[in-house]
N, C-alpha and C positions, 0 to 999 in steps of 0.2 A: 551339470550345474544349470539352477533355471536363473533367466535372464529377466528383468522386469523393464523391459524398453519402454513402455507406459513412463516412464519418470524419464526418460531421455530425451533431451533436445539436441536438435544435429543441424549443423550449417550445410547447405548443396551448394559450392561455388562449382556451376559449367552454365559455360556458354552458347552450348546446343539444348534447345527445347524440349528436342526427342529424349537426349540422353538425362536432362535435369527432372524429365517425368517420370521416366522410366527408372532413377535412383529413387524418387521421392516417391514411387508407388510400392517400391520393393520395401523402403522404411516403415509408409503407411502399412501393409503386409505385415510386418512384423509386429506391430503397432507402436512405434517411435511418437514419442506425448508432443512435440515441436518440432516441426519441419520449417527451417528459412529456407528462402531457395535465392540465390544471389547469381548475378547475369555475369560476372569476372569477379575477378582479384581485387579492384577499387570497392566496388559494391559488397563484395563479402567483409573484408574488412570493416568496413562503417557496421554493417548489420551484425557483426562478432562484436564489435564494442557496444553496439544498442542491448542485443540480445543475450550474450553471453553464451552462447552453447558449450553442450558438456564432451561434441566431438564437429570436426572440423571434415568433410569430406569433398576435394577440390581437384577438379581438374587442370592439370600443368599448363596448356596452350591457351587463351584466353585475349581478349584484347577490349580496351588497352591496358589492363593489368595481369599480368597472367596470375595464377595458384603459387607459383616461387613467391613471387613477389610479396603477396598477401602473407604465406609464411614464413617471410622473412619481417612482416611485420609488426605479426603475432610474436613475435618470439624476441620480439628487441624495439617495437614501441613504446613509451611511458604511456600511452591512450589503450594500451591492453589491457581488458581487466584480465586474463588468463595467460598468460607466457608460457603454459605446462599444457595446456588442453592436448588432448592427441588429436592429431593431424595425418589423414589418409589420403595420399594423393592418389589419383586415378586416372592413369597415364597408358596413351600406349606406346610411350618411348620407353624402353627395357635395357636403353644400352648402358654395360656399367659407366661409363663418364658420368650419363645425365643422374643415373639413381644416384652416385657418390656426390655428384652436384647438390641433389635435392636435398639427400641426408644430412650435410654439410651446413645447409641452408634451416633444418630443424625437423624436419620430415618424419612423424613417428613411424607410418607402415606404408606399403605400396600395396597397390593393387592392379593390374596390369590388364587394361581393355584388349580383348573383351573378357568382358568376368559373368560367370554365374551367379544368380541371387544368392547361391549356397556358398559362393565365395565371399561376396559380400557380407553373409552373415559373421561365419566364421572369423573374418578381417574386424567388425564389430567386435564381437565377442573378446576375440582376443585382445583389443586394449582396453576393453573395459576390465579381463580379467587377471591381464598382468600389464599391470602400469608399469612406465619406464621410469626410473630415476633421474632427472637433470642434470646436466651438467654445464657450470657456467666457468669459462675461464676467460682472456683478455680477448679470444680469439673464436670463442664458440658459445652459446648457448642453443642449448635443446637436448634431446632423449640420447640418454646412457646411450653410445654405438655395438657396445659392447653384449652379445647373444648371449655370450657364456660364462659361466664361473673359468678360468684359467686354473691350470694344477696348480698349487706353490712351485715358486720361484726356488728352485734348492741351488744357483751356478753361483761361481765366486763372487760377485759382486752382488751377491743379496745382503740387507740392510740387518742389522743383527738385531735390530730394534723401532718401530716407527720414528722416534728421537733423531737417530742417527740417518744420514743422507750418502 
C-alpha cells in the first residue's frame, strides 16, 4: 500500500529536545506535509485545537501536563475539534497497569521507547490504514479495545434476536 504523508499533519507532544527532533526528522524523512511540535500536554492541546492534526504523537511523562492528560482532553473537551484523531503514545513504561491506564484514558496505539524509525513507520501506517471505531458510553470514550472479530456467541444465554436482551 503506498502512503501519501505529504497530506499529513502530526502533532509531537515530548518534552525532551533530543527526542522531539529526532521524531520530527524521522516525519520530515518520510515527508509528513505539518509538523507541530509541542513542549508537554498543556501546550499540545492548545496547538491540537489551533492546528487540528490528522495524528497525535505524545509522550506519557511530561510536566506540568503530561500526554494522559492531553488525551484525556482530546477525547472529552467541548474545545476539541477531533475526539477520534488517532493518538500514539511513546512510552517507555510497558507495564500492563500503565498501557491499560492509557487505553482507558483513549489511547489508540503505543509505541514503546526506544523504537526504530521502521517502527515508527509502521505504528503510522497502521492507523492511518486501519481506523478504529469509537466507542462512547457513560463511562468511556475512545478507540474500539476490541483487536478482533469474536466467534459467535452459540452458549445458553445468547440473544435470539438483537430485540430481545
Amino acid at each position: 500500500m503506498s502512503y501519501h504523508f505529504h497530506k499529513l499533519s502530526a502533532l509531537i507532544a515530548e518534552d525532551t529536545p533530543p527526542m522531539q527532533n529526532l521524531i520530527g526528522a524521522l516525519l520530515g524523512t518520510l515527508g509528513v506535509g505539518r509538523i507541530i511540535k509541542a513542549a508537554d500536554g498543556a501546550q499540545g492541546f492548545e496547538l491540537f485545537c489551533d492546528e487540528n492534526p490528522d495524528i497525535v504523537l505524545t509522550d506519557w511523562q511530561m510536566s506540568p501536563a503530561t500526554g494522559l492528560e492531553m488525551v484525556d482532553q482530546i477525547r472529552k473537551s467541548s474545545l476539541s475539534p477531533n475526539k477520534t484523531v488517532p493518538i500514539i503514545l511513546l512510552t517507555g513504561y510497558s507495564a500492563p497497569a500503565r498501557i491499560t491506564r492509557a487505553r482507558d484514558l483513549g489511547v489508540t496505539e503505543f509505541l514503546i521507547k526506544p523504537f526504530s524509525a521502521g517502527d515508527l513507520i509502521r505504528r503510522i501506517a497502521h492507523v492511518i490504514s486501519h481506523p478504529r471505531d469509537f466507542i462512547e458510553t457513560p463511562d468511556f470514550f475512545g478507540p474500539d479495545r476490541r483487536r478482533t472479530q469474536s466467534a459467535p456467541f452459540a452458549g445458553p444465554c445468547k440473544r435470539r434476536s438483537p430485540a430481545t436482551a
